[in-house]
Biopython code that builds the backbone (N, CA, C, O; Angstrom):
import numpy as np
from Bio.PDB.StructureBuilder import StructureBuilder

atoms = [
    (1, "UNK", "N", (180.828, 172.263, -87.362)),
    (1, "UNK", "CA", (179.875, 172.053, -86.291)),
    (1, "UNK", "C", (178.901, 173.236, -86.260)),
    (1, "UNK", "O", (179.206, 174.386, -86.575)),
    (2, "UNK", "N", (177.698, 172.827, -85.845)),
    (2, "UNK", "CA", (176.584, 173.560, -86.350)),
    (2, "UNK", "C", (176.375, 174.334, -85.042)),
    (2, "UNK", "O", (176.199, 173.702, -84.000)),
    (3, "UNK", "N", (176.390, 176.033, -85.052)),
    (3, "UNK", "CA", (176.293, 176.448, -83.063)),
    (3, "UNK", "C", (175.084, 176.591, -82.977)),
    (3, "UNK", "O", (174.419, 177.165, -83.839)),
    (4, "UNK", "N", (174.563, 176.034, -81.805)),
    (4, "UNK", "CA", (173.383, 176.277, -81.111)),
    (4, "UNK", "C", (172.909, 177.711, -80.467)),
    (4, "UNK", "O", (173.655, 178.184, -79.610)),
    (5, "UNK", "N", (172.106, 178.203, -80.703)),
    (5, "UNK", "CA", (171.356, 179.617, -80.351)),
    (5, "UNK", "C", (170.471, 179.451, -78.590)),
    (5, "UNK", "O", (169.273, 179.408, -78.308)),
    (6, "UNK", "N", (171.961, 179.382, -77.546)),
    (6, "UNK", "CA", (171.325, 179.633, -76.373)),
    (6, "UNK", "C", (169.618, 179.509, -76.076)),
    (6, "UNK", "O", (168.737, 178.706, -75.769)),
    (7, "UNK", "N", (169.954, 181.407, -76.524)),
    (7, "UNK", "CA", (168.161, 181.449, -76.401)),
    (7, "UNK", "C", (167.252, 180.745, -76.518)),
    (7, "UNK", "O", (167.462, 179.931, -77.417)),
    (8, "UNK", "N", (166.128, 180.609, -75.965)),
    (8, "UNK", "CA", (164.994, 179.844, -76.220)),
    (8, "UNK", "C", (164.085, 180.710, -77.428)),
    (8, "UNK", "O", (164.021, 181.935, -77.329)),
    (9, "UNK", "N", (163.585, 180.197, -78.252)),
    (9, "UNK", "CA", (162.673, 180.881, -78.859)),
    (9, "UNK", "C", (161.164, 180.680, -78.810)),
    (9, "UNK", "O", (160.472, 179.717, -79.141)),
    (10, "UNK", "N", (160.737, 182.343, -78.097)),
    (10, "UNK", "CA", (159.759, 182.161, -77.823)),
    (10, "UNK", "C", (157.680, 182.685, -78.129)),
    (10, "UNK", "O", (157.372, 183.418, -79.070)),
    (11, "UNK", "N", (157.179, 182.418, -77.666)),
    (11, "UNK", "CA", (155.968, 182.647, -78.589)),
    (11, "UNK", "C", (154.497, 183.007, -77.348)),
    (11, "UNK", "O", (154.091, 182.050, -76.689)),
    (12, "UNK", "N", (154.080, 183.877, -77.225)),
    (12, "UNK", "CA", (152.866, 184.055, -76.414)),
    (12, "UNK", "C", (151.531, 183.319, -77.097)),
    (12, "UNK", "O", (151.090, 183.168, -78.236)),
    (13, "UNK", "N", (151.154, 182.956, -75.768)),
    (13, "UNK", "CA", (149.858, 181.818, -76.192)),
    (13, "UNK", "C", (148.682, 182.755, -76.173)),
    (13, "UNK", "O", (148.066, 183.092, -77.185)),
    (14, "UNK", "N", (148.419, 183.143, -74.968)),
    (14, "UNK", "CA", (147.497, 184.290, -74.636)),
    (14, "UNK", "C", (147.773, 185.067, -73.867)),
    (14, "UNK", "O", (148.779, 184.791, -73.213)),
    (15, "UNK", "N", (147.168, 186.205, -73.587)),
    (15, "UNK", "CA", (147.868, 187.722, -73.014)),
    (15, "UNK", "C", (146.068, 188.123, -71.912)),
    (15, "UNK", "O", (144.943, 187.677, -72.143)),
    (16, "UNK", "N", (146.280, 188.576, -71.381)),
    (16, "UNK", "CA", (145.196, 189.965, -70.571)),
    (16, "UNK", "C", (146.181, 190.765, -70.022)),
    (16, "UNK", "O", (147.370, 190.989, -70.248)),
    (17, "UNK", "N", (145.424, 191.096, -69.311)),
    (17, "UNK", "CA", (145.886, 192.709, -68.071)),
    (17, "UNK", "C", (146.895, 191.809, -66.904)),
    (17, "UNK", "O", (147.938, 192.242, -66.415)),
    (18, "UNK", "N", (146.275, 190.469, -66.627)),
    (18, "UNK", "CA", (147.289, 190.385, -65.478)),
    (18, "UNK", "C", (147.681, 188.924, -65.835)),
    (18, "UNK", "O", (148.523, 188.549, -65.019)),
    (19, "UNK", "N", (147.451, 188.161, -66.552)),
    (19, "UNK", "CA", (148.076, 186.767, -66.956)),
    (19, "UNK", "C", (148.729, 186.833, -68.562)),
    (19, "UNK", "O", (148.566, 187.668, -69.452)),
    (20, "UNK", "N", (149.291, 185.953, -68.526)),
    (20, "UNK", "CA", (150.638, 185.603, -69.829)),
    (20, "UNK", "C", (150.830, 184.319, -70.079)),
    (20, "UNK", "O", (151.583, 183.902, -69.200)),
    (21, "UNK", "N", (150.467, 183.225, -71.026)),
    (21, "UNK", "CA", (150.844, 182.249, -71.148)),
    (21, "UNK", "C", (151.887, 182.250, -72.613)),
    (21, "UNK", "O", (151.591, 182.386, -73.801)),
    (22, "UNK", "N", (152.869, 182.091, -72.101)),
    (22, "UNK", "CA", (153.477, 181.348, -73.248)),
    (22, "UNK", "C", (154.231, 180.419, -73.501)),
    (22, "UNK", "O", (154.324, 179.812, -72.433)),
    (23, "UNK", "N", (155.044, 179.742, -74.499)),
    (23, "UNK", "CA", (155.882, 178.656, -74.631)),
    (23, "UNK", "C", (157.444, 178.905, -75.347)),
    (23, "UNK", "O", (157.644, 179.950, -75.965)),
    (24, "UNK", "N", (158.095, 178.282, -75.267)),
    (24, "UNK", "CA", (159.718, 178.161, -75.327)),
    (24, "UNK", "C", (160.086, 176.925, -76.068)),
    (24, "UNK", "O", (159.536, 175.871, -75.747)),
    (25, "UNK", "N", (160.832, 176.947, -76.887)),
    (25, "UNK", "CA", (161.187, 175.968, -77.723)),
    (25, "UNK", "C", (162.656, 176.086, -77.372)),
    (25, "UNK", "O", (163.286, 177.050, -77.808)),
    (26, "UNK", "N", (163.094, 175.411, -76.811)),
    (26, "UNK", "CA", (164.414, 175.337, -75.811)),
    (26, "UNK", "C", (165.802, 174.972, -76.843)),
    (26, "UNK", "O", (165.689, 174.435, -77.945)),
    (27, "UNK", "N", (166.770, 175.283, -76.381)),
    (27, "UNK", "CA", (167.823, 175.081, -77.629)),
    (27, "UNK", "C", (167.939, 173.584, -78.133)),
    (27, "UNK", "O", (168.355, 173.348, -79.267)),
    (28, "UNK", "N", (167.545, 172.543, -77.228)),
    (28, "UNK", "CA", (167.455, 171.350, -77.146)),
    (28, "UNK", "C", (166.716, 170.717, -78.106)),
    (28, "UNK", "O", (166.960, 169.690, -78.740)),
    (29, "UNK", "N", (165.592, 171.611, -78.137)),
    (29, "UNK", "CA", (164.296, 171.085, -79.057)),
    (29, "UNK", "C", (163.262, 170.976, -78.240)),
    (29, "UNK", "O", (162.262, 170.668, -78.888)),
    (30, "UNK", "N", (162.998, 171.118, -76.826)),
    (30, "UNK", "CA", (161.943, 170.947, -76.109)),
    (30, "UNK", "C", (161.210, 172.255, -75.784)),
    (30, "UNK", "O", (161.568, 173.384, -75.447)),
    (31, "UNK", "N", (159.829, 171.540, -76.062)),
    (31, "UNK", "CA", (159.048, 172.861, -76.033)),
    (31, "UNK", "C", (158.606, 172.907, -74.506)),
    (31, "UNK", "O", (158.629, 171.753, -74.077)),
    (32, "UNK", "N", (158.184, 173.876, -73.456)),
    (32, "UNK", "CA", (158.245, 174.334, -72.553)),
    (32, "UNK", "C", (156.886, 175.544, -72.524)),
    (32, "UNK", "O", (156.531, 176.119, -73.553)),
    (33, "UNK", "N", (156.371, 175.735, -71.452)),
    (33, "UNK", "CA", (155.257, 176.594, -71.042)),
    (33, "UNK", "C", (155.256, 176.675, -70.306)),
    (33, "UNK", "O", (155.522, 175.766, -69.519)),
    (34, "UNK", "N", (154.790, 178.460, -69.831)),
    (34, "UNK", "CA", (154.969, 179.042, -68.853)),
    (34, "UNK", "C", (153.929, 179.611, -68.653)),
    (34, "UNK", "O", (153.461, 180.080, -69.690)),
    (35, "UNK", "N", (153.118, 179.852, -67.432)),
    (35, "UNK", "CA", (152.173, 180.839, -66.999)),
    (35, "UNK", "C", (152.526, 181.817, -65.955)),
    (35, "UNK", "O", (153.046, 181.517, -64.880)),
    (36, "UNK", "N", (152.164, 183.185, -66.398)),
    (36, "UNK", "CA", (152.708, 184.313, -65.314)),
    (36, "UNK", "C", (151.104, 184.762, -64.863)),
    (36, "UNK", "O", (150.114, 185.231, -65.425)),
    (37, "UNK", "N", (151.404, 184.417, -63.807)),
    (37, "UNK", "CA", (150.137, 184.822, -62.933)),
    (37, "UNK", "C", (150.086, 186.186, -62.062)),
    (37, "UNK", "O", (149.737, 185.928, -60.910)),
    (38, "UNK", "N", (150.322, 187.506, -62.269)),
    (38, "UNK", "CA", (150.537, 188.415, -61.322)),
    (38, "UNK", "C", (151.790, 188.109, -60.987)),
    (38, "UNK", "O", (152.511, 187.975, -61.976)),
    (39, "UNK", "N", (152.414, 187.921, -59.776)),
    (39, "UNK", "CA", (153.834, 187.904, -59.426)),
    (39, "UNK", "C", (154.393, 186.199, -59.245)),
    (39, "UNK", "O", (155.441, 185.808, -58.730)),
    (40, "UNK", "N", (153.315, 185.420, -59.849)),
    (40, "UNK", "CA", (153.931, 184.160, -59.989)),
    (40, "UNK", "C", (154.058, 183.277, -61.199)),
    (40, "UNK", "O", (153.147, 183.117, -62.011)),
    (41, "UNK", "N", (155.104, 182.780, -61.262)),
    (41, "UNK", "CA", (155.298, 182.350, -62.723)),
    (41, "UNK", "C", (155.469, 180.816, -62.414)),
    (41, "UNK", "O", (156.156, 180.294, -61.536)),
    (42, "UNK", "N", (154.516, 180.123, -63.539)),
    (42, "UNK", "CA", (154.504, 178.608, -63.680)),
    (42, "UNK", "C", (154.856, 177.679, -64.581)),
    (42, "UNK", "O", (154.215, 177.549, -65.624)),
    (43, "UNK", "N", (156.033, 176.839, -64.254)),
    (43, "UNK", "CA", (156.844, 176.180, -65.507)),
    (43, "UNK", "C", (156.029, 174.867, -65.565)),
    (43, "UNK", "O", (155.414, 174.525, -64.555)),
    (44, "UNK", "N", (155.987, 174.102, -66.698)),
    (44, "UNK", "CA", (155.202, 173.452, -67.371)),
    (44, "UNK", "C", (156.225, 172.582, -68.801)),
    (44, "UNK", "O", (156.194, 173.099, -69.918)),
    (45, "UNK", "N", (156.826, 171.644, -68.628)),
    (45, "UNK", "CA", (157.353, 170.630, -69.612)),
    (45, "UNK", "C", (155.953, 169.980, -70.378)),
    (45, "UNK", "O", (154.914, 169.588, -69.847)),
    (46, "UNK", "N", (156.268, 170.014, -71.587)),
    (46, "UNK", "CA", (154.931, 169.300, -72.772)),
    (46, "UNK", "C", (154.002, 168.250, -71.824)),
    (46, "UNK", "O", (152.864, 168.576, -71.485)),
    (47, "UNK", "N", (154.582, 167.002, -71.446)),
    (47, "UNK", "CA", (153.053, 166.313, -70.400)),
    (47, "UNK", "C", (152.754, 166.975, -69.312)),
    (47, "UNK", "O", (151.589, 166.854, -68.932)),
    (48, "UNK", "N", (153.531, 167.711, -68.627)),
    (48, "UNK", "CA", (152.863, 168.648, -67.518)),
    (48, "UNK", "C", (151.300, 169.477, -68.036)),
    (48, "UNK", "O", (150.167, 169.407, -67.559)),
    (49, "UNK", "N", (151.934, 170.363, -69.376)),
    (49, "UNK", "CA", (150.895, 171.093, -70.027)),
    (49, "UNK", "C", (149.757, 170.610, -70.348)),
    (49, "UNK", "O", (148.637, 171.116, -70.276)),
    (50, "UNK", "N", (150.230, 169.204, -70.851)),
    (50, "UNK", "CA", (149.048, 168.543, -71.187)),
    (50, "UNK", "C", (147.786, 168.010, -70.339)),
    (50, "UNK", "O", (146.633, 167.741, -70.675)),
    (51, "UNK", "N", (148.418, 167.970, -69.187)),
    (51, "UNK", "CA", (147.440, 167.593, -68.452)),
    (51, "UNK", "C", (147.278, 168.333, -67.975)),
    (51, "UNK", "O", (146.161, 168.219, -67.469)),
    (52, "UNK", "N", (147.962, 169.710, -67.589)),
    (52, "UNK", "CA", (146.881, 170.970, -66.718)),
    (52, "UNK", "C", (146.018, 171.610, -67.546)),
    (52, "UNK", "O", (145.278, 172.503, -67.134)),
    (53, "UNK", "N", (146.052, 171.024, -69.339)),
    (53, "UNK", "CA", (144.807, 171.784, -69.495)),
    (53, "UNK", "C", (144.197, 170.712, -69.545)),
    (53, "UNK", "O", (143.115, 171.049, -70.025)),
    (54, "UNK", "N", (144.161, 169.612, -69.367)),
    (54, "UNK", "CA", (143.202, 168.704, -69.030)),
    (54, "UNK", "C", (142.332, 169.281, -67.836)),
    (54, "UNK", "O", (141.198, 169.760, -67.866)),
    (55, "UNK", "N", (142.939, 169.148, -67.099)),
    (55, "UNK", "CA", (142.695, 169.449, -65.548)),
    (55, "UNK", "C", (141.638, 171.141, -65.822)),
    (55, "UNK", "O", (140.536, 171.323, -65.304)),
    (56, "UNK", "N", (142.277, 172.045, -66.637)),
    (56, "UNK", "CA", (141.544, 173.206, -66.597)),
    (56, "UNK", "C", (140.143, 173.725, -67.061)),
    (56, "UNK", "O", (139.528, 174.748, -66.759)),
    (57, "UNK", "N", (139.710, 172.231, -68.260)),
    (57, "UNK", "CA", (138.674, 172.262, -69.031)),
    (57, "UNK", "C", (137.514, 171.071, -67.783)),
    (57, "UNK", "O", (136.283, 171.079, -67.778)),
    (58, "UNK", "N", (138.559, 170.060, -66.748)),
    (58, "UNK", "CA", (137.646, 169.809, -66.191)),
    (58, "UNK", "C", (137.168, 170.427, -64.830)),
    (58, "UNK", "O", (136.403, 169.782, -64.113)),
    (59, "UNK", "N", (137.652, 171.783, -64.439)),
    (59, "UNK", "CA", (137.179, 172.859, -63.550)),
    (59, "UNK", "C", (136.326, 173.635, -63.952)),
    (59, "UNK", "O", (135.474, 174.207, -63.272)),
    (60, "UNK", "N", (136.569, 173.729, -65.502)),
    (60, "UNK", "CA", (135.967, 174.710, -66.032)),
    (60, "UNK", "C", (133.903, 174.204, -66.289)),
    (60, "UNK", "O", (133.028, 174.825, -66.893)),
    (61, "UNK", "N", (133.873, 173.651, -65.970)),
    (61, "UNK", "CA", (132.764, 172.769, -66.732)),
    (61, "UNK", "C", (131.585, 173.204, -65.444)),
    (61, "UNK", "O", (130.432, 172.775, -65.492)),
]
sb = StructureBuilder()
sb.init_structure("model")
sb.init_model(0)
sb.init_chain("A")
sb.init_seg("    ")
for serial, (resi, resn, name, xyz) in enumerate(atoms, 1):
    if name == "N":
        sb.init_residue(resn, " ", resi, " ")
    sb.init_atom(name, np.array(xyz, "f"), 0.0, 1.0, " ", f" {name:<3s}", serial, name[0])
structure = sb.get_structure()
């Protein structure tokens, strides 16, 4: 039997001074994203993500 590695393995999307996006590839196989905003952090499952950057390119405009 093949053991699974707890950990998530993980990868930064983009970085500044006060935000952090990155993602998690979960032991499961599911990838996962997170945004740290200053003292708040935002979880994000693959269609969640998908549509908040939907949502972010249509604020952005």
């Amino acid at each position: 039997m093949a053991k699974i590695d707890p950990d998530p393995q993980t990868e930064t999307i983009a970085e500044t001074e006060n935000y952090l996006a990155w993602q998690a590839v979960e032991p499961d196989g599911e990838i996962t994203y997170h945004l740290e905003l200053n003292s708040v952090t935002v979880h994000f499952f693959q269609e969640e993500w998908e549509e908040f950057l939907r949502f972010a390119r249509e604020i952005s405009k």
